[in-house]
Every structure is written in structure tokens, then in C-alpha cells.
C-alpha positions as CSV (number, residue, x, y, z in Angstrom):
1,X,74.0,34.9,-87.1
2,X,71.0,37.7,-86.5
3,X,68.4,36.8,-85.7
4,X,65.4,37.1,-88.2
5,X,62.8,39.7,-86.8
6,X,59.1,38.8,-86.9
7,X,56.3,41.3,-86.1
8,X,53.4,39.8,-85.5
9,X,50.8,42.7,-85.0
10,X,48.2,43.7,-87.7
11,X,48.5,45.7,-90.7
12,X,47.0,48.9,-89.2
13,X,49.8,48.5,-86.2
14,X,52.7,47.5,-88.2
15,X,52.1,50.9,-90.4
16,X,51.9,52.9,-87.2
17,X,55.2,51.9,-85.7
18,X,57.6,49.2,-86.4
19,X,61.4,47.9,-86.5
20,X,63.7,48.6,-89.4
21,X,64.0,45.5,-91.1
22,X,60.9,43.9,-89.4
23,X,59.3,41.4,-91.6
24,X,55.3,41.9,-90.5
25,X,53.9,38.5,-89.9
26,X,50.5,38.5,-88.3
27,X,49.9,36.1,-85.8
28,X,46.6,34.7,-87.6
29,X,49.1,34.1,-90.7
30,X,52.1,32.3,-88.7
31,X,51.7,29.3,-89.2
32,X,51.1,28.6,-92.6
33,X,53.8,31.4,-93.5
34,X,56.5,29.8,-91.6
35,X,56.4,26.6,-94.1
36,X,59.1,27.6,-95.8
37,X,61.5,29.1,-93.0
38,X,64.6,27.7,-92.0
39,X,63.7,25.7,-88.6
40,X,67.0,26.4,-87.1
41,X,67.4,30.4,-88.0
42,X,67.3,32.1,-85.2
43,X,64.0,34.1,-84.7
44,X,63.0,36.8,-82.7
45,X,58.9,37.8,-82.5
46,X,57.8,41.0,-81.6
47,X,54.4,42.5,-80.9
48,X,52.6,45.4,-78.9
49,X,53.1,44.2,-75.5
50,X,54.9,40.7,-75.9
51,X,51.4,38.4,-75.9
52,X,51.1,37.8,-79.3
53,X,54.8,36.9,-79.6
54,X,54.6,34.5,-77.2
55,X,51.6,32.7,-78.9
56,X,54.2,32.9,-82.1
57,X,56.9,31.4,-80.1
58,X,54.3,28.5,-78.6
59,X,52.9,27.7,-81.9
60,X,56.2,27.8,-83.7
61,X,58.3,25.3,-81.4
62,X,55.8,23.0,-81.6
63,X,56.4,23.1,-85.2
64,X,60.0,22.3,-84.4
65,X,61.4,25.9,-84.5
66,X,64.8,25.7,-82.2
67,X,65.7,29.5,-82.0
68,X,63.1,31.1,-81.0
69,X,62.7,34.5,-78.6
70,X,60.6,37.2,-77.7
71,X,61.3,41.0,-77.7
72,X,61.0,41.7,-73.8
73,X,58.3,44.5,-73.4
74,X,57.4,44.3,-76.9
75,X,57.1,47.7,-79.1
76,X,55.5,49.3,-76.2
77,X,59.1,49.1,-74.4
78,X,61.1,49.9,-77.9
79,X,59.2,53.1,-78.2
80,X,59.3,53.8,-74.1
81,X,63.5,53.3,-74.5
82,X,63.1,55.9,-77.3
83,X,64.8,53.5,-80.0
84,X,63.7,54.5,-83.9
85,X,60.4,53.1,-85.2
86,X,59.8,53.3,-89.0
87,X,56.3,54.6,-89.8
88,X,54.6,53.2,-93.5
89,X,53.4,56.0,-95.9
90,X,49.8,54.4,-95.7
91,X,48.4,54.4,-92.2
92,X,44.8,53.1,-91.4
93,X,43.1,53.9,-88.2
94,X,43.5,51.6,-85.2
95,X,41.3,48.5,-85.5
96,X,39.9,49.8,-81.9
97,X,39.3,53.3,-83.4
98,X,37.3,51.5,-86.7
99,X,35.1,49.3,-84.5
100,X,34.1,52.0,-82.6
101,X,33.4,53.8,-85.6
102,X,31.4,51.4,-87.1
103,X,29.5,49.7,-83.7
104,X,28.3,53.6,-83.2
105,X,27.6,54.3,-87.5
106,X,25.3,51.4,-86.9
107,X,23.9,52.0,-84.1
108,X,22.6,55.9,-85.0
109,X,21.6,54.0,-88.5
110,X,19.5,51.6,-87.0
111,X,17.9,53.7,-84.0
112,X,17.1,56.4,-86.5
113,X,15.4,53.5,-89.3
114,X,13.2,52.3,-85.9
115,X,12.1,55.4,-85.4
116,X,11.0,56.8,-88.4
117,X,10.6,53.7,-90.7
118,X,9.9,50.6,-88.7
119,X,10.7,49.5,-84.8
120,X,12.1,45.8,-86.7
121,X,15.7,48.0,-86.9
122,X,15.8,48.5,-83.3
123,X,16.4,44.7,-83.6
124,X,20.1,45.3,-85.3
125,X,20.5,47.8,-82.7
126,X,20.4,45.2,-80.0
127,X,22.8,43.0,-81.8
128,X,25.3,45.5,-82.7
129,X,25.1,46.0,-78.7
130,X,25.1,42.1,-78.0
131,X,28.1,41.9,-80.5
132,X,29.8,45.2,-78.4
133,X,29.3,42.7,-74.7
134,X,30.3,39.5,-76.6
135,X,33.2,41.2,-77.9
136,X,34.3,42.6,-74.4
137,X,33.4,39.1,-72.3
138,X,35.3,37.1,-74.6
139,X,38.3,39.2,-76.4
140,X,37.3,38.2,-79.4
141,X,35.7,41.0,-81.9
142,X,33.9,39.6,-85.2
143,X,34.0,42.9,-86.4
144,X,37.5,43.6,-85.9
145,X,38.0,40.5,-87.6
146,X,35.8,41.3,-90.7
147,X,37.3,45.0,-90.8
148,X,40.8,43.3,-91.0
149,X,40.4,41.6,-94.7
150,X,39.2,45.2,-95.7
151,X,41.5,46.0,-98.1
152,X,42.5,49.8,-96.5
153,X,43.9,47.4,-94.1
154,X,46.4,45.7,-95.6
155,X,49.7,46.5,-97.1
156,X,49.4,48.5,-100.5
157,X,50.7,45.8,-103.5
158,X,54.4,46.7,-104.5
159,X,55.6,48.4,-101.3
């Protein structure tokens, strides 16, 4: 029996680069879309680099999943061996490439309000800034997060 092939990257990496036949899965979506899978299928999880698989595969045995494995080297090591990579029509920026984006939009916006309208905007500056050291320190972005449920970064309905 194949095994079933789970990508569990974001949207905006999925669109960029994935497996024929990959079902996209993100990891923040696993669990409560894996209700309805068979728990003895065989499974295999992909990601970028093979961390967020393995999260997958953690959260999923403990859910009783038997036949789970993870794609060693991850999509990194697919595209490195050269092996075909199906790109989708619609292709948003990297999350990276839109948090930088927006952390410096806001941060020109808000120095240039403190300046001419009132110092109170330098305020946002400082927590777009606090947000930028938080996000680093921790690995956790809030804005990456929020920029995710935008809807340029989903799948388009019907494809």
C-alpha cells in the first residue's frame, strides 16, 4: 500500500514547491484534520527541513496513528536530489518576505506620523521593534501568524 503523503508547510510554501500528489496539511491544522483518517494507513509527512514533520508524526501517534514516517531531509533534500516539484498557479510571497514587508511599512509609517503629526506614533514604532526581538527570542511571530489567515494566503476555492 502507498503511503498517503502529508505536507505540512504553509500555504505560501506549499504554492512555491511541492510533491505531485501531496495533500497540503499545515501543521497548525493536523490534528483536528486527521479525525477522519484511517489510523492504520500508512503516512508519510513532509516539510521544509523535516521539523515540522516530526511534530506531525509526535502529535499523530499519540493519537494512535501506527504508520507513520518522515521524508528524510524534507523538501530542501527533494529539490537538492533534483526530483520534480509541482508549483501552484497562485504564489504569495514568503511569510518571511511579508513580515519584513510589513514590520518596515510600519515602521516608516509611524516614524514619519511622530515626526510631523505627534511623537505618541513613535510609541507603535517601538512595538513593531519589541514585536521584531520577541519574534526572534522566541520563534514565534504574531504577525506571521495574523498574515497567515489573510486570504492571499490560502488556497484559491475550487483549485
Amino acid at each position: 500500500m502507498m503511503a498517503i503523503l502529508i505536507d505540512v508547510r504553509e500555504y505560501p510554501e506549499f504554492a512555491n514547491g511541492h510533491i505531485h500528489d501531496a495533500q497540503l496539511v499545515p501543521l497548525g491544522t493536523i490534528e483536528q484534520a486527521s479525525e477522519a483518517w484511517d489510523k492504520s494507513a500508512p503516512i508519510m509527512l513532509v516539510c521544509k527541513s523535516g521539523r515540522r514533520a516530526e511534530q506531525a508524526r509526535k502529535l499523530l501517534a499519540a493519537k494512535g496513528f501506527e504508520a507513520l514516517s518522515v521524508m528524510p531531509g524534507g523538501m530542501d533534500g527533494w529539490a537538492a536530489e533534483g526530483k520534480p516539484m509541482v508549483k501552484a498557479a497562485h504564489r504569495p510571497w514568503a511569510m518571511e518576505r511579508q513580515v519584513r514587508t510589513v514590520a518596515g511599512s510600519l515602521v516608516v509609517a509611524t516614524l514619519a506620523l511622530g515626526v510631523t503629526k505627534s511623537r505618541y506614533f513613535l510609541i507603535a514604532t517601538g512595538l513593531v521593534g519589541a514585536g521584531l526581538v520577541f519574534a526572534g527570542v522566541s520563534n514565534t511571530c504574531m504577525m506571521a501568524s495574523a498574515l497567515a489567515r489573510m486570504p492571499w494566503n490560502r488556497p484559491a476555492k475550487g483549485r
